[in-house]
C-alpha positions as CSV (number, residue, x, y, z in Angstrom):
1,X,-213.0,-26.8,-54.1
2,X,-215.7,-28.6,-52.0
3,X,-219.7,-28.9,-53.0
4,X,-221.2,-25.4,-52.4
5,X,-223.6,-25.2,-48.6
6,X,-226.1,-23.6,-47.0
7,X,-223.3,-21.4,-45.5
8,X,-222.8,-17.7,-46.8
9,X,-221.6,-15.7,-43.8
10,X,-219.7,-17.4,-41.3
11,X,-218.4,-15.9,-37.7
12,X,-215.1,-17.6,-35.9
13,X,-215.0,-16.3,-32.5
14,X,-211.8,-16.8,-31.2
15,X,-209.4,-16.6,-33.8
16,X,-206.0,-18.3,-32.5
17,X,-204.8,-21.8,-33.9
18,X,-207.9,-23.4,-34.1
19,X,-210.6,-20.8,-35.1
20,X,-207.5,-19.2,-37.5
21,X,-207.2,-22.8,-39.0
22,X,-210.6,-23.4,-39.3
23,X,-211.5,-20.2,-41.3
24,X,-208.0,-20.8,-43.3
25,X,-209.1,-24.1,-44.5
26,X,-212.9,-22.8,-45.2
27,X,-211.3,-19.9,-47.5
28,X,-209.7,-23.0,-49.1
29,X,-212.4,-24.7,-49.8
30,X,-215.5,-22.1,-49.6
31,X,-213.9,-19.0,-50.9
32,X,-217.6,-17.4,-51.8
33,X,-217.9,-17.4,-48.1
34,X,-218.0,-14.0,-45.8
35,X,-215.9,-14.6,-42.6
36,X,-216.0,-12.3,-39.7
37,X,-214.3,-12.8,-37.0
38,X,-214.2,-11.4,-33.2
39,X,-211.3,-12.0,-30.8
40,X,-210.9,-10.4,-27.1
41,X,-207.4,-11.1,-27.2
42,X,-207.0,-8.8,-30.3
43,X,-205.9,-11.8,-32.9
44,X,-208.4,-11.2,-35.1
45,X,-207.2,-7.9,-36.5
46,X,-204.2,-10.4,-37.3
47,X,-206.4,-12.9,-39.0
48,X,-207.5,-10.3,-41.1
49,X,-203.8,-9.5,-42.1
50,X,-203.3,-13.6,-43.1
51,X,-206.6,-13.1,-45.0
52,X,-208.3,-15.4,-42.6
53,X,-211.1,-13.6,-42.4
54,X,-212.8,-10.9,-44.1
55,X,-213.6,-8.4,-41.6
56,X,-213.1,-7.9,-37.7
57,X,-216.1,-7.3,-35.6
58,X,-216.2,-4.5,-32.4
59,X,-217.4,-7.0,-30.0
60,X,-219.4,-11.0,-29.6
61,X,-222.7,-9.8,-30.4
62,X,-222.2,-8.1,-34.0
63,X,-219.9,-11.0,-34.9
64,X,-222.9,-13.2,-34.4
65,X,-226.0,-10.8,-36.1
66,X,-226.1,-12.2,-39.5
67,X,-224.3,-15.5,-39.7
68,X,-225.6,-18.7,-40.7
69,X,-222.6,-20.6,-39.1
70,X,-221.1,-20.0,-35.3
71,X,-217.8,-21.6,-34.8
72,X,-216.9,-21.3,-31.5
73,X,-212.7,-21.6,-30.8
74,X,-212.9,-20.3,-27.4
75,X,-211.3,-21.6,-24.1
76,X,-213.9,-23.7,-22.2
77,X,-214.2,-21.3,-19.9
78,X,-214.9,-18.4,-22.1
79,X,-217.3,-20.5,-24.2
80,X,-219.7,-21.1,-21.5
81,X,-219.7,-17.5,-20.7
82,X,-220.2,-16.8,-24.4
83,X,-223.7,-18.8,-24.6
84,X,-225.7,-16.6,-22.9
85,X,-224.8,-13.4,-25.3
86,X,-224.6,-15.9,-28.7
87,X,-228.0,-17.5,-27.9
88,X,-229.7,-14.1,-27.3
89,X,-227.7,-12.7,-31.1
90,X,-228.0,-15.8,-33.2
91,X,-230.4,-15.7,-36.3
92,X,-233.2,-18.7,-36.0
93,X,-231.7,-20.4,-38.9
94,X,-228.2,-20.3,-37.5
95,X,-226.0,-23.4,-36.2
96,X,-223.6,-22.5,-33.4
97,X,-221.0,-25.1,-33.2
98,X,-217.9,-25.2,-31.0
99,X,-214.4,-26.2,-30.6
100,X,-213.8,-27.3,-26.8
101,X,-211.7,-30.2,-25.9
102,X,-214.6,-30.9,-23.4
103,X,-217.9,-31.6,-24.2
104,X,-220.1,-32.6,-21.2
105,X,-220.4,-29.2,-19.2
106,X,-220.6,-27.5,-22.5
107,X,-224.0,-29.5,-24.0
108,X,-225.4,-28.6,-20.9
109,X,-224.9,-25.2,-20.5
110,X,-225.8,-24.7,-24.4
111,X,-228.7,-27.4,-23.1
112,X,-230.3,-24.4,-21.0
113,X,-229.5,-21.4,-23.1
114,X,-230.2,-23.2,-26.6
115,X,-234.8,-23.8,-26.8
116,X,-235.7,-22.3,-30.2
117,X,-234.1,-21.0,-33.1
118,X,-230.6,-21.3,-33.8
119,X,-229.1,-25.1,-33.2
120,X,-226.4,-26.3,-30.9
121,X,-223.9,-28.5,-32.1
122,X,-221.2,-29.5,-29.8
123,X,-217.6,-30.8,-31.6
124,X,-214.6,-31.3,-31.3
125,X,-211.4,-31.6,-33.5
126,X,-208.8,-34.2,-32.8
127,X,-205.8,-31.8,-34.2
128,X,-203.5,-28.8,-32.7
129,X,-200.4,-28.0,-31.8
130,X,-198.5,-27.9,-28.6
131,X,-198.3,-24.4,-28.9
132,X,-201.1,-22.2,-30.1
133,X,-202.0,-18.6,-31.7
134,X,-203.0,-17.4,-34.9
135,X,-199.5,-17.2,-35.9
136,X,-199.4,-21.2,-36.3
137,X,-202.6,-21.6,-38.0
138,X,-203.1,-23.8,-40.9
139,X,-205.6,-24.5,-43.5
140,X,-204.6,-28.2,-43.3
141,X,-204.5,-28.8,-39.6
142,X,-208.1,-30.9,-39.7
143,X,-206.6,-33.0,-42.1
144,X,-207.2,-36.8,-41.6
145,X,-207.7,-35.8,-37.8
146,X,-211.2,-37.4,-36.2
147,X,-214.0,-34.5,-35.7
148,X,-216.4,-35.1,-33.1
149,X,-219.8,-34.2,-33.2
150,X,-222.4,-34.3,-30.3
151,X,-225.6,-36.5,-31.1
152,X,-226.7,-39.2,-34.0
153,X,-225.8,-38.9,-37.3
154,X,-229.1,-40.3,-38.7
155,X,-231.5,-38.1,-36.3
156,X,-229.4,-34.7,-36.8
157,X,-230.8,-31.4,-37.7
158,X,-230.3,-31.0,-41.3
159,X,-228.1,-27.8,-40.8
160,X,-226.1,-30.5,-38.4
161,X,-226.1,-32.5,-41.5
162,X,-224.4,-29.6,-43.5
163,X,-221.4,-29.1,-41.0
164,X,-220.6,-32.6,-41.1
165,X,-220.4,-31.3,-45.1
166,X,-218.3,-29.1,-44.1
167,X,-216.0,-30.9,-41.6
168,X,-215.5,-33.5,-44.7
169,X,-214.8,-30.6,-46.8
170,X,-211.7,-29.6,-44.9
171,X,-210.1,-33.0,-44.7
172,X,-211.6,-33.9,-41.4
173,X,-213.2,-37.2,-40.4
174,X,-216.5,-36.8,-38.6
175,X,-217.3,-38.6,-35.5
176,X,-220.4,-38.6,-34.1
177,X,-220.6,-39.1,-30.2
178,X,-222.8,-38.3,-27.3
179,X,-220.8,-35.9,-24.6
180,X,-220.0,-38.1,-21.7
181,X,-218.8,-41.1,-23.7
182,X,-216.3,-38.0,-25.4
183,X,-215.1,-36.9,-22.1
184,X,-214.1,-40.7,-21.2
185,X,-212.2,-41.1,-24.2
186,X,-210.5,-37.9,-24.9
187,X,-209.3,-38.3,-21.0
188,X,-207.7,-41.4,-21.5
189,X,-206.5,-40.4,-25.0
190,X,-205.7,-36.8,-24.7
191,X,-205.6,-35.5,-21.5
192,X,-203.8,-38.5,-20.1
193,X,-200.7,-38.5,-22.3
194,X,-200.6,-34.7,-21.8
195,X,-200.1,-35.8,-17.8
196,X,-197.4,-38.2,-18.6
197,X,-195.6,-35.4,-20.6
198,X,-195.7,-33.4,-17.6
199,X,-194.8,-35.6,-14.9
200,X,-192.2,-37.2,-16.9
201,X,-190.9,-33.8,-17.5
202,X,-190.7,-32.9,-13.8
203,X,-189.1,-36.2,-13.0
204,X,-186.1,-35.3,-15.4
205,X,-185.8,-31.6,-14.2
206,X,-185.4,-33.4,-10.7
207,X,-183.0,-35.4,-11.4
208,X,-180.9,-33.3,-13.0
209,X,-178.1,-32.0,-11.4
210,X,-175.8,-29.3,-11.4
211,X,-173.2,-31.1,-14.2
212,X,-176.5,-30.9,-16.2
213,X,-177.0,-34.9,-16.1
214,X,-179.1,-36.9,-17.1
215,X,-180.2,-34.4,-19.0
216,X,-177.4,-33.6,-21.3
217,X,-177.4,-37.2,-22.3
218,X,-181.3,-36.8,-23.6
219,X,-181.4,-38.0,-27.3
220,X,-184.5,-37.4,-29.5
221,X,-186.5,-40.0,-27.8
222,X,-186.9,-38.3,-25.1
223,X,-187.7,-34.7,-27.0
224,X,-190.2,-36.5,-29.0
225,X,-191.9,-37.9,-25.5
226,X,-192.1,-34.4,-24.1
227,X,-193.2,-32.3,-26.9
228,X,-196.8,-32.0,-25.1
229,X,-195.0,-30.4,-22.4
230,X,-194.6,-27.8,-24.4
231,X,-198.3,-26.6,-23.9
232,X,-199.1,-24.4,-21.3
233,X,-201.1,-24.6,-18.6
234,X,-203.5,-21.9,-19.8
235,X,-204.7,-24.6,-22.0
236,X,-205.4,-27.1,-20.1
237,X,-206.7,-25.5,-16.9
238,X,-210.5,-25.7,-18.3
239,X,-210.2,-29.1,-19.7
240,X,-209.0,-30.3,-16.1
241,X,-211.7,-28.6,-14.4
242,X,-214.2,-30.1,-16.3
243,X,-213.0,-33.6,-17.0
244,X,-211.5,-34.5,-13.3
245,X,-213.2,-37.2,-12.8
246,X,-212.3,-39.0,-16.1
247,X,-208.0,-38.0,-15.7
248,X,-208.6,-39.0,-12.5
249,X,-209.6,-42.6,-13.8
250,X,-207.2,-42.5,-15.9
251,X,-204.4,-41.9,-14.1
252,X,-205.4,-44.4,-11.6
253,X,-205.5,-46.8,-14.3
254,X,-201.8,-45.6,-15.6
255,X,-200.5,-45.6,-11.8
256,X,-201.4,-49.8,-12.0
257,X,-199.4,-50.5,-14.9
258,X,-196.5,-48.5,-13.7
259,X,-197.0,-50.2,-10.3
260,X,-197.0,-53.7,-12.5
261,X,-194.2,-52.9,-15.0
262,X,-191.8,-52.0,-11.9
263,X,-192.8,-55.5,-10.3
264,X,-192.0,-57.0,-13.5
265,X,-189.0,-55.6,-14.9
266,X,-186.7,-58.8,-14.3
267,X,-189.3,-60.9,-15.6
268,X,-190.1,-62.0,-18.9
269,X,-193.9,-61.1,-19.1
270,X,-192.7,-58.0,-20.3
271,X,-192.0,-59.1,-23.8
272,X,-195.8,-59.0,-23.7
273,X,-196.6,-55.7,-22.8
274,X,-193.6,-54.3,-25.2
275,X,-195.5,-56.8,-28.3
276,X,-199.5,-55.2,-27.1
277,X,-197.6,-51.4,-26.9
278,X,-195.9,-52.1,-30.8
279,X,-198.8,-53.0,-32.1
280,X,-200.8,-50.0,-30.8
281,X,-197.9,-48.0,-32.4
282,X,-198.7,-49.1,-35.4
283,X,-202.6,-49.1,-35.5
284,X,-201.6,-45.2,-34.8
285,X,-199.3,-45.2,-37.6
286,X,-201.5,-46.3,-40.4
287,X,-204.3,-44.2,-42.1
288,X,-207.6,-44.6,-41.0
């Protein structure tokens, strides 16, 4: 069980993979804590039945009335829109953090809503599944994953200070990071390898023809390589819109060394890129 916080009553709105693993791993490690949750999709009432949470509230606003802690696990989209309404509902003392996989047009939206009172903290956690909902949630999803924070560690709030607590407290590693440099590196990190998941995918199903090759051929290399194509575009629709100019970068950047690896494949200068792309491999592959 982790140090006790400030924390006592905690709302998750949006309670699929990440908001449902989130409150799973505070019950784990805060179990004093009160956790309401509110959902438009109706998954809360199901977090309620995996003990997620501790009670279900009728709509955004009464979720919000009385918590110390916001954790926002909303689409982008939806988050933005949500602002407005948690601004106005949020206790003074309150920190409203959130979950979105980008963080620039966020901060600024929460920038114009966010003047006194209760505390903005953009974040973002480095973990998830290809496939989301309540139903997959985890307590130990955060585990050894990098949590990004919006902002300095050293000039933070103090109740900033106290979710970094808690972000330790779940197994996470916090991160902290100012919004656009986020949005550069999760597009080259994230959203970029979602893109090669796709195209590669649609390149395969093109291919294939009506004996089923190549794909009947297709070992566990090539399952392992696609299993981001198993996320669906609901996703990833928000992050795109919101981040184009950094995917686009990066997929300029990934259309070069395509462009260089086909010049190259009879030449031996590719025992070079094959030695710099093992040993990034295994940078990945040891702990942190």
């Amino acid at each position: 069980m982790a140090s006790p916080i400030p924390f006592r009553r905690v709302a998750i709105i949006g309670t699929g993979l990440i908001g449902g693993s989130f409150a799973l791993a505070l019950r784990q490690q805060f179990p004093h804590l009160s956790l309401v949750g509110f959902s438009r999709s109706g998954s809360a009432a199901r977090a309620l039945v995996r003990g997620a949470i501790d009670e279900a509230a009728p709509d955004l606003a009464s979720a919000v009335r009385g918590a110390d802690l916001v954790y926002m696990a909303l689409p982008i989209g939806a988050t933005m829109e949500a602002l407005s309404t948690i601004a106005n509902s949020a206790e003074p003392h309150a920190l409203v953090t959130d979950a979105g996989s980008t963080k620039s047009a966020i901060c600024q939206a929460a920038r114009e809503r966010f003047h006194t009172g209760a505390l903005f903290l953009g974040g973002h956690p480095m973990a998830g599944k290809e496939q989301s909902g309540i139903d997959r949630a985890e307590p130990e999803l955060f585990r050894d994953a990098p949590y990004v924070l919006m902002g300095v560690e050293q000039t933070a709030d103090r109740r900033a200070k106290h979710f970094q607590e808690v972000v330790r407290a779940i197994g996470a590693r916090p991160v902290w990071c100012d919004p656009d440099t986020h949005d550069w590196a999760v597009g080259i990190v994230s959203h970029l390898p979602q893109l090669v998941a796709i195209a590669l995918a649609r390149v395969v199903e093109n291919e294939t023809d009506e004996t089923g090759l190549p794909l009947s051929l297709a070992g566990p290399g090539l399952h392992d390589t696609l299993r981001l194509a198993g996320s669906p575009y609901r996703v990833w629709r928000d992050i795109l819109l919101t981040n184009t100019d950094n995917v686009s970068r990066a997929l300029d950047r990934l259309s070069q060394t395509i462009e260089y690896l086909r010049m190259n494949l009879t030449s031996k200068d590719l025992e070079q890129e094959f030695a710099g792309a093992n040993q990034l491999y295994q940078q990945l592959r040891r702990p942190p």
